[in-house]
GUTORPA-529863 format. One record per residue (C-alpha): residue number from 1; x, y, z. Coordinates in Angstrom, 2 decimals. Layout:
BEGIN
  num        x        y        z
  NUM        X        Y        Z
...
***
This chain:
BEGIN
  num        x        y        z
    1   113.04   113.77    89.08
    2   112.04   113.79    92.50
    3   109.30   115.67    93.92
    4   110.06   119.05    96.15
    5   111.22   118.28    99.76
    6   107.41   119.02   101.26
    7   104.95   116.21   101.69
    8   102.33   117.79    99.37
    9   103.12   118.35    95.55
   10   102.80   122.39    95.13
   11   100.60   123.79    92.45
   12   103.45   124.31    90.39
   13   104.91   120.92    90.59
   14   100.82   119.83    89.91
   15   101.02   121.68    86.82
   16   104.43   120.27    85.39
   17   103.05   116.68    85.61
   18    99.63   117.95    83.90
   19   101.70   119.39    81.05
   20   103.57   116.19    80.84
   21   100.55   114.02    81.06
   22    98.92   115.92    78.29
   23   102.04   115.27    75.78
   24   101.57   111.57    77.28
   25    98.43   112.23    76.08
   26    99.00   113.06    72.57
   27   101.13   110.28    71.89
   28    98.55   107.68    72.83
   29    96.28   109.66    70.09
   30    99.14   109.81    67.71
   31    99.29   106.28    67.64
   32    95.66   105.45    66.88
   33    96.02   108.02    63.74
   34    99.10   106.29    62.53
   35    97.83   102.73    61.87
   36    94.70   104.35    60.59
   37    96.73   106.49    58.40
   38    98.95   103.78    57.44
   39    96.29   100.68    56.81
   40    95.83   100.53    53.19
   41    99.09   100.31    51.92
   42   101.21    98.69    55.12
   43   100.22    95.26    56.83
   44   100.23    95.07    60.64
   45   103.66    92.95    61.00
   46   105.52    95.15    58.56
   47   103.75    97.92    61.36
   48   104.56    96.51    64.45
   49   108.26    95.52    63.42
   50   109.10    99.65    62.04
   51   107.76   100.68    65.63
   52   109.82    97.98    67.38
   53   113.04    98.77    65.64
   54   112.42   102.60    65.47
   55   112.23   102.29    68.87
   56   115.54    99.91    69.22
   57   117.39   103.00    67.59
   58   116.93   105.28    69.55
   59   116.51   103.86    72.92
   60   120.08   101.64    72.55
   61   122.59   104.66    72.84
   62   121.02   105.73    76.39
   63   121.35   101.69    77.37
   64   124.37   101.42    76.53
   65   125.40   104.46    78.20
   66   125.03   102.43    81.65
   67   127.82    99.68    79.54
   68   126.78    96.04    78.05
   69   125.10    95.04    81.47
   70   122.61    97.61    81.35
   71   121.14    95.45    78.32
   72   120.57    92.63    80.21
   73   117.43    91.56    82.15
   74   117.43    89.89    85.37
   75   114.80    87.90    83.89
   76   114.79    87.18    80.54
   77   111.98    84.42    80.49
   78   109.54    86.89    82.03
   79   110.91    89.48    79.17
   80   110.22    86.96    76.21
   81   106.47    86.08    77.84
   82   105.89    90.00    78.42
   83   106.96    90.63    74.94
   84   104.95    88.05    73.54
   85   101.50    89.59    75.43
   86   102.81    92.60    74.14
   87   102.86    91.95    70.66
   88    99.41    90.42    70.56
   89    98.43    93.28    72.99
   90    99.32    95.57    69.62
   91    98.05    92.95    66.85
   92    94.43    92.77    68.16
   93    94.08    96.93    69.00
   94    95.76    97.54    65.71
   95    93.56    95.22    63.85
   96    90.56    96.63    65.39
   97    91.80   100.41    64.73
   98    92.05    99.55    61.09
   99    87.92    98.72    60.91
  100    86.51   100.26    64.33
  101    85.55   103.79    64.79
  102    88.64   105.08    66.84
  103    86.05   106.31    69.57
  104    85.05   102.90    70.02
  105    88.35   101.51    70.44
  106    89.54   104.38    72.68
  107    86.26   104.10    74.86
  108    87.12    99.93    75.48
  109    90.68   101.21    76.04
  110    89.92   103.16    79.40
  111    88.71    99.17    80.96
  112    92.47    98.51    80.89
  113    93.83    99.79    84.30
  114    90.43    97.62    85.78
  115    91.71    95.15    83.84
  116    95.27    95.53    85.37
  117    93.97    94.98    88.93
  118    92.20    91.82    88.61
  119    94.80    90.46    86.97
  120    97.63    91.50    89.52
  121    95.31    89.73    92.13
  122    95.30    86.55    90.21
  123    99.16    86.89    88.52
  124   100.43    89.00    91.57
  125    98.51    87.44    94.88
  126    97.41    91.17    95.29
  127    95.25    92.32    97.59
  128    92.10    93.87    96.03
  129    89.65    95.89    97.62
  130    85.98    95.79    97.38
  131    85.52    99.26    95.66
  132    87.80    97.97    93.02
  133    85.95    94.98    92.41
  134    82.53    97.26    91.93
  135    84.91    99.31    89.74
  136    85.63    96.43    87.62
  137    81.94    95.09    87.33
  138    80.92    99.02    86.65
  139    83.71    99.11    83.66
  140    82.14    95.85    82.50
  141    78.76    97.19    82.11
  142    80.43   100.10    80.47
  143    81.89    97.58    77.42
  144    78.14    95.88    77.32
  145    76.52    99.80    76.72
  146    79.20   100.02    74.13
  147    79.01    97.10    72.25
  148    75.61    96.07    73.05
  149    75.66    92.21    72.37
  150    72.15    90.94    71.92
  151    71.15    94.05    70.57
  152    73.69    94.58    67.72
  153    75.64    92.11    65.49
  154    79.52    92.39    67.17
  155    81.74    92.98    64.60
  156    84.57    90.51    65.44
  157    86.88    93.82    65.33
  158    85.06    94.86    68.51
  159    85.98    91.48    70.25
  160    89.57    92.17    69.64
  161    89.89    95.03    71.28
  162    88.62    93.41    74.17
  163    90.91    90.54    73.74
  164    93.68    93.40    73.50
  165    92.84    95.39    76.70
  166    93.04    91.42    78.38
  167    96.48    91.22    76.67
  168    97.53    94.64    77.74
  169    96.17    93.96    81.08
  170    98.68    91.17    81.57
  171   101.85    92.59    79.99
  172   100.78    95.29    83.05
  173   100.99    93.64    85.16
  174   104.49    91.41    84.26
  175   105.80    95.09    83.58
  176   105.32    95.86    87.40
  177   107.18    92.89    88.35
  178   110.11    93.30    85.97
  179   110.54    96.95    87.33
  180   111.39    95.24    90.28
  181   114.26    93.73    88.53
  182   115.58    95.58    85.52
  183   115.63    99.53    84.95
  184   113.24   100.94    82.58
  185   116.09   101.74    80.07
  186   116.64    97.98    79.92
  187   113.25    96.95    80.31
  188   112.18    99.67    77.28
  189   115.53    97.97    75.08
  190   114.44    94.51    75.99
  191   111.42    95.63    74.68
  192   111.98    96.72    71.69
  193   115.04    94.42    70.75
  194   112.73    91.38    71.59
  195   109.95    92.48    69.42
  196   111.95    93.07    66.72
  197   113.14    89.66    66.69
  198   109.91    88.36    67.27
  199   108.41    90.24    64.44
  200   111.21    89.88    61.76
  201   109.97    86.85    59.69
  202   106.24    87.95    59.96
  203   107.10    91.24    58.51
  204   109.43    89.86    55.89
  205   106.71    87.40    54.32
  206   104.43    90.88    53.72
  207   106.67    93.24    53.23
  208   105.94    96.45    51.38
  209   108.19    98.75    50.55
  210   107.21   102.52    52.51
  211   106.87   105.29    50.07
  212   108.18   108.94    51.44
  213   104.70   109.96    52.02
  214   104.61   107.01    54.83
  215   107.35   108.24    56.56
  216   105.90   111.19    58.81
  217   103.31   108.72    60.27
  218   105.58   105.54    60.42
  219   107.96   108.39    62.82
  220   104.87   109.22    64.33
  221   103.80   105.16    65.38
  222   107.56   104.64    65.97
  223   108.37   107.77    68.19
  224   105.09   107.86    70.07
  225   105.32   104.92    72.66
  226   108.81   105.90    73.74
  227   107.73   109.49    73.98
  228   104.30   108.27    75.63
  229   106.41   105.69    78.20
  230   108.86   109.21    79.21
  231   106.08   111.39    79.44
  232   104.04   109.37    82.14
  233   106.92   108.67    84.38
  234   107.73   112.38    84.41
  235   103.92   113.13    85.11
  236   103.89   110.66    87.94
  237   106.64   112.35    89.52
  238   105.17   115.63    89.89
  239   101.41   114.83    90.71
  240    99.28   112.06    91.84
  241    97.56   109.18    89.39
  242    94.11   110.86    90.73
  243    95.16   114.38    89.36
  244    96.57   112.73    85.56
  245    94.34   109.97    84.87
  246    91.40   112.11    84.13
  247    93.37   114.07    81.65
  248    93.51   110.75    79.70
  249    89.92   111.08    79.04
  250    91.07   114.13    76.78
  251    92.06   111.50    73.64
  252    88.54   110.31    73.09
  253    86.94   114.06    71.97
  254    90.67   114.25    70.30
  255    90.67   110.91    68.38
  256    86.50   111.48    67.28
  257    87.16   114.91    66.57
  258    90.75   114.28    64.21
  259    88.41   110.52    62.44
  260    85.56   112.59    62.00
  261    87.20   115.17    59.99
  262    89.38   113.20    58.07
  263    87.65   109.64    57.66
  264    83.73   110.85    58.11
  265    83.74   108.53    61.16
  266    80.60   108.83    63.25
  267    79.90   107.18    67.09
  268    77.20   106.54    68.76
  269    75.64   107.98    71.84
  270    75.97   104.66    73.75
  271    79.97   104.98    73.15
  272    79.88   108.18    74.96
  273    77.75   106.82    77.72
  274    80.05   103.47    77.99
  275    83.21   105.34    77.87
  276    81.95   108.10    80.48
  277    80.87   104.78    82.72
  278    83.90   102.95    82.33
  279    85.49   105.78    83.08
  280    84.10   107.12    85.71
  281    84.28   104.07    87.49
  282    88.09   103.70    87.03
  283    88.32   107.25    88.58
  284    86.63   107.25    91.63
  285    88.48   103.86    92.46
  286    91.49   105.85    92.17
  287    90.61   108.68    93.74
  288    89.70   106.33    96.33
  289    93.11   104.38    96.69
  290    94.88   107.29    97.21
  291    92.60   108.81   100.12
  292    92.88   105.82   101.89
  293    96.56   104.72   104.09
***
């Protein structure tokens, strides 16, 4: 949906994408609770593979409703490659989710759109400006207060959800290019019809059979990235990346809050002081980009 005719979005068009954003929002946290929800009885193939074809369901009928061609990519070598980041994107935050504090996770989570800029400058040939750079260096800084290396034994967890946020970084940034390409119905099909593929034989060899009580959060890990994907575009049509990102910040009290009550989790102060660095950082770059021409 395209913004109102006048250059400036109006406060009401402001508040649409905030509402959006925050639903956006929600899904991201819904995730994290689902794998925790889900780890001691369901492995994290058998996981990935119900999202994946979940997702296949329901996002084939409005594919198809553009005929047979709207399946196909433009690039389906870049496709496979993204899908394969993609997947191990998932694997490592998952497996990290299942013995990190969720704050912790979330807080290394916010390095990802730093992340996403370096590596379109070395994938991409983008341009990069200085303030991002500083950015970058300022997020680091902000994973070294949380995890503390030299001061605390890192859990190898804690690695991996670095090693995710890399892999994110780079399906990022082959996203960007394939939305040159492809639309995001096909890109979101490719998606999901590539993963599930991928993800078949690995779920098959550990396979557990889901008990009812499974289903509301296996819905929940299915549903939320295609609600999540929706929600942002929407957002991003009403209101600028400087007026939503913030609002992501909302899922780390969320996430604490929601482990602390129902798995006695506990976080340090240093998380809090990492993730408000990291992502204060990412914000004022932002803020930045879109002041300047």
């Amino acid at each position: 949906m395209k913004l109102p005719s006048s250059r400036k979005p109006t406060d009401k068009s402001v508040l649409r994408g905030v509402l959006w954003m925050l639903v956006a929002v929600a899904g991201l946290a819904v995730i994290a609770i689902s794998v925790r929800a889900l780890k001691p009885e369901i492995s994290i193939p058998q996981l990935l593979f119900i999202r994946a074809f979940i997702g296949l369901v329901v996002i084939t009928p409005f594919a198809l409703s553009k005929g047979w061609k709207g399946l196909i990519s433009c690039n389906p070598g870049l496709q496979i490659t993204r899908n394969i980041t993609h997947v191990a994107a998932q694997y490592c935050v998952f497996f990290a989710i299942i013995t990190v504090p969720l704050a912790e996770v979330t807080s290394i989570e916010y390095t990802i759109p730093m992340m996403t800029a370096a590596m379109a400058a070395l994938m991409l040939g983008e341009k990069v400006k200085s303030h991002r750079w500083y950015g970058m260096a300022a997020s680091f800084c902000g994973v070294l207060l949380i995890i503390r290396p030299g001061f605390l034994e890192v859990q190898a967890a804690v690695w991996m959800v670095v090693l995710g946020a890399v892999f994110f970084s780079m399906n990022n940034v082959m996203v960007k290019k394939l939305s040159m390409l492809d639309s995001a119905s096909t890109m979101v099909f490719n998606m999901n019809a590539i993963q599930v593929l991928l993800l078949a034989m690995p779920a098959y060899l550990v396979w557990t059979t889901p008990a009812w009580s499974h289903l509301p959060w296996l819905l929940g890990l299915g549903l939320s990235g295609l609600v999540t994907h929706y929600c942002v575009s929407r957002a991003l049509a009403y209101a600028d990346t400087s007026v939503l990102f913030p609002l992501d910040f909302l899922r780390l009290p969320v996430i604490a809050l929601i482990a602390w009550v129902y798995w006695g989790e506990t976080f340090s102060i240093w998380v809090v002081a990492g993730a408000i660095v990291i992502f204060s950082s990412t914000y004022l770059s932002i803020s930045r980009e879109t002041r300047e021409p």
